[in-house]
N, C-alpha and C positions, 0 to 999 in steps of 0.2 A: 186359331188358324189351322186349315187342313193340309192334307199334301200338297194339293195344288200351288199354296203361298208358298209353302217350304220349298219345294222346288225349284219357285220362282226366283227366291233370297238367294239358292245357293245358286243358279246360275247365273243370277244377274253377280254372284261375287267372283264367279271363275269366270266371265268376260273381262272385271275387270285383273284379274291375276291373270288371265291370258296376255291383255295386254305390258302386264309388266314381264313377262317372261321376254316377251316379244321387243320390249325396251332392253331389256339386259343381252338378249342376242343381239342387237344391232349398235350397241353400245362397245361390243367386243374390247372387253374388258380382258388385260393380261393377266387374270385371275389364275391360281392355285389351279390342279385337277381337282381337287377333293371338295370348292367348292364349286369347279362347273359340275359336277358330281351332284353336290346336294340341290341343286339347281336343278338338274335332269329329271332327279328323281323324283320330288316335287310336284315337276313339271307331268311326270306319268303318274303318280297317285292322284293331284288334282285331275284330272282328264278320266281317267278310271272312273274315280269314283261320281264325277258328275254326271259324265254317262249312265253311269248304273242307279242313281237317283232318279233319271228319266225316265229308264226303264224301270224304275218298281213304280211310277207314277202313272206311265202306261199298262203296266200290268194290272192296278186298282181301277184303275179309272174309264181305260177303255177298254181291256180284254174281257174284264170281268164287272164290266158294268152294270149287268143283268145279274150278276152271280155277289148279292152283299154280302153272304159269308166267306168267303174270298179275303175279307177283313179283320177277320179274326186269327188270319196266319200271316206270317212275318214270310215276305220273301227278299232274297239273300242279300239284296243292296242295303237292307236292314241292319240286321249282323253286321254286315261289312262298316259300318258308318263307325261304332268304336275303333274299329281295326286300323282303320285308314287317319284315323284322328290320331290315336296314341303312335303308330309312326311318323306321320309329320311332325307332331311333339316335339317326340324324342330326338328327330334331325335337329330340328329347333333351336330345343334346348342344348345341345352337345353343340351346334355350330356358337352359338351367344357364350358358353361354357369356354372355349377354346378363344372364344376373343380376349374374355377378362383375362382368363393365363396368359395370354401376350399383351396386356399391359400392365397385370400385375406380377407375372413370376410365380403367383402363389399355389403354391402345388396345394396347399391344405384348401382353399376356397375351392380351386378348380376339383379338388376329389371331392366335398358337400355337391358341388352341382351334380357331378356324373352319379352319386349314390342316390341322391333324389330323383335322378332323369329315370334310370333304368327302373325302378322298382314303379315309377307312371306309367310306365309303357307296358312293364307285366300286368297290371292293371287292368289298364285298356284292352291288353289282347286276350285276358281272363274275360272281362265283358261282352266281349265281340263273342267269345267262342260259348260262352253257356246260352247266349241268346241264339245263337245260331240253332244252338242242341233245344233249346225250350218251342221255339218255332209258333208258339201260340201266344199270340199277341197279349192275351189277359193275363197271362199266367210272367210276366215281362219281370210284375215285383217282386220276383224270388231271387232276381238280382241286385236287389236295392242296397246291403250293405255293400257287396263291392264296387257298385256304382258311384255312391258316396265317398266311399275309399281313394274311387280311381278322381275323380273330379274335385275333390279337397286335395288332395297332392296337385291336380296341376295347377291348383291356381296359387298355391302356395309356393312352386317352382317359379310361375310366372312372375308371381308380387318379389321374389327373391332373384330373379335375376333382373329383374327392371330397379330396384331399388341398388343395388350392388354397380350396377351399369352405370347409372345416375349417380351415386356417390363416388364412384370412380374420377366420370369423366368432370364430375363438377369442383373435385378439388384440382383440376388442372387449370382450373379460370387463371390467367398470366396478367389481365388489364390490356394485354394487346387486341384491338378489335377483331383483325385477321379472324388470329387462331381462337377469338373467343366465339367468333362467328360459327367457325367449324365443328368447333366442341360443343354448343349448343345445336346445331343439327344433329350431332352425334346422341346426345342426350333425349333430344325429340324420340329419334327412331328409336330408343332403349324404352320411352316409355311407353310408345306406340307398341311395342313387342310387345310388353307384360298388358298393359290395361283393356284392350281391345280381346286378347285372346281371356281372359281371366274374366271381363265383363259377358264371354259369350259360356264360361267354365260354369260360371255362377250360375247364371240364366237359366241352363240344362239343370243344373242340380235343383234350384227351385220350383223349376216348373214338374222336374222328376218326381219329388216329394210332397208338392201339393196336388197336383192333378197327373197322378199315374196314367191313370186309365183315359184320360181326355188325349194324350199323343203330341200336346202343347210343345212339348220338351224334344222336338224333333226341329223344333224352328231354330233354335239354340244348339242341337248336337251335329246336325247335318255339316253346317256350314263352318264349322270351327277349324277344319285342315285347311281351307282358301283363308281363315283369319291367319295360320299361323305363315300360310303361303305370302302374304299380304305386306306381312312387319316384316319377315324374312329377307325378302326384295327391295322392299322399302330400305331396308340399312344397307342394301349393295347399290341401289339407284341414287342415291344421293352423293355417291361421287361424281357425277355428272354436273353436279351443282357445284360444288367443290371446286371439279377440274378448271372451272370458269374463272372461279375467286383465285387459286393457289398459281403460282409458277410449276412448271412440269417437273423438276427435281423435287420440290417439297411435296408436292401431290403422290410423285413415287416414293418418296421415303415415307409419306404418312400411310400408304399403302402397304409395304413392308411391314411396319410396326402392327398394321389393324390385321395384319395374316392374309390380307385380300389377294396377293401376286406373293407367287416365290421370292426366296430371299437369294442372290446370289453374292458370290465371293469377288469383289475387287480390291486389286493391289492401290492404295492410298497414295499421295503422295506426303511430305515431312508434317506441313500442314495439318491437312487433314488426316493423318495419325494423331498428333498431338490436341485435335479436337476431340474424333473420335475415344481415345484413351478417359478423356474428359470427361465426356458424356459413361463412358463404359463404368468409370468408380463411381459416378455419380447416381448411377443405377442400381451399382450393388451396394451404395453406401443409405440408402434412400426408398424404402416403399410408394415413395411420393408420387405421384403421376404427373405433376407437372415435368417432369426430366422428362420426359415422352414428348411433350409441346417443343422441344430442340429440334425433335424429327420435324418439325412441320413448316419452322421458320425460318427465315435469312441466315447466314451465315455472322450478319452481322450482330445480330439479335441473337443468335447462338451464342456468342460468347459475352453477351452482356446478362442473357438469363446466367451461365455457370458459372462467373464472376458474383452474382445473387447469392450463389446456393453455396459458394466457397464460404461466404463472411460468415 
């Protein structure tokens, strides 16, 4: 496949990541700043960089269409395609990183993600920048061990954050339909996150080390920031579905707990201290994740799950 396809895959995947951007603004969600933040950003490297794949497609195809060695140099939207990739990654990965920490507490998991995220991102922006400086399209495989480097780490971050996600959210199965409802969407978007972005990590590196020289491996590298833009969205849109199933208090507190909206400070009343308290030992007594599913359910089903988890 030539440029021409490539460019078609990756815009026909930022229509559809345009439209979910444009889902999540009209959804006005009482989100965190820091994730209407990863959201923004996202939203301007997707847009960047698909523009800039048009114009090096215009710049092959019709500037220099008389001109075919013109193809034997890399212009900039080139280079830029690791760059743009290993930073959406890295948002990625650090935003999925910071979910498991709030529902595990686990500072030693949550420091394995952040050591693997950042040393993929140096990676990526090691590759962007020697290919920038090489500029000569044949001469591309004198970046091939760090390329391999940079694309085995992410797909190995991705298989490890989708598996961690999944086992997380699957030992919190409770038998109540509801909240098993929920935790299985939840588990969906975690494996949609790792499998889609890792099936596009792979692809690149296969087609990189079988046919260098053929340019194959641009159908696979192009598009992989709208894959990560894609899973990303997809785990914030599916509150939408959620908000439908759940009551508006447990929708907020399951929102709380997933980091999606601020947390704030309210005065209890006896009650609900004495639940509260409940749940609070039962967290620190307990790596379990099902004490998380209290966030999500009736009040009455609250105290019949930590009545369970007393015996």
């Amino acid at each position: 496949m030539g440029l021409y396809d490539q460019t078609l895959v990756n815009t026909y995947l930022y229509g559809i990541v345009t439209y979910q951007f444009a889902s999540y603004h009209r959804a006005n969600f009482n989100d965190r700043l820091l994730v209407k933040s990863v959201v923004a950003f996202l939203f301007v490297l997707d847009t960047v960089h698909s523009i800039a794949v048009i114009y090096m497609a215009w710049a092959y195809m019709v500037t220099n269409y008389t001109n075919p060695t013109a193809l034997q140099f890399g212009v900039w939207p080139y280079p830029f395609t690791p760059i743009g990739t290993a930073a959406a990654a890295l948002v990625t990965h650090l935003f999925l990183g910071d979910r498991i920490y709030r529902l595990t507490h686990n500072k030693v998991l949550s420091g394995i993600i952040i050591a693997m995220a950042i040393p993929t991102f140096a990676l990526g922006m090691i590759d962007g920048i020697e290919a920038w400086i090489i500029h000569v399209n044949a001469d591309m495989t004198r970046i091939k061990a760090p390329v391999i480097a940079w694309l085995s780490m992410q797909v190995i971050v991705d298989t490890f954050l989708t598996v961690t996600l999944s086992i997380i959210l699957a030992r919190a199965q409770t038998g109540m339909p509801t909240t098993d409802t929920v935790l299985r969407r939840l588990i969906r978007g975690a494996i949609q996150t790792g499998l889609f972005a890792s099936i596009f990590s792979l692809g690149d590196l296969i087609t990189f080390l079988l046919l260098p020289d053929a340019n194959f491996y641009g159908m696979f590298a192009i598009p992989i920031g709208r894959i990560y833009s894609n899973t990303l969205l997809d785990t914030l849109l599916v509150r939408e579905k959620l908000k439908m199933e759940m009551s508006s208090s447990a929708f907020e507190r399951t929102s709380r707990v997933m980091g999606w909206i601020p947390a704030t400070r309210v005065t209890p009343g006896p009650a609900a201290t004495n639940l509260h308290i409940a749940v609070h030992r039962s967290l620190h007594d307990s790596t379990d994740i099902r004490t998380y599913v209290v966030e999500m359910i009736s009040r009455q089903a609250q105290v019949k799950v930590i009545t369970r988890l007393k015996k």
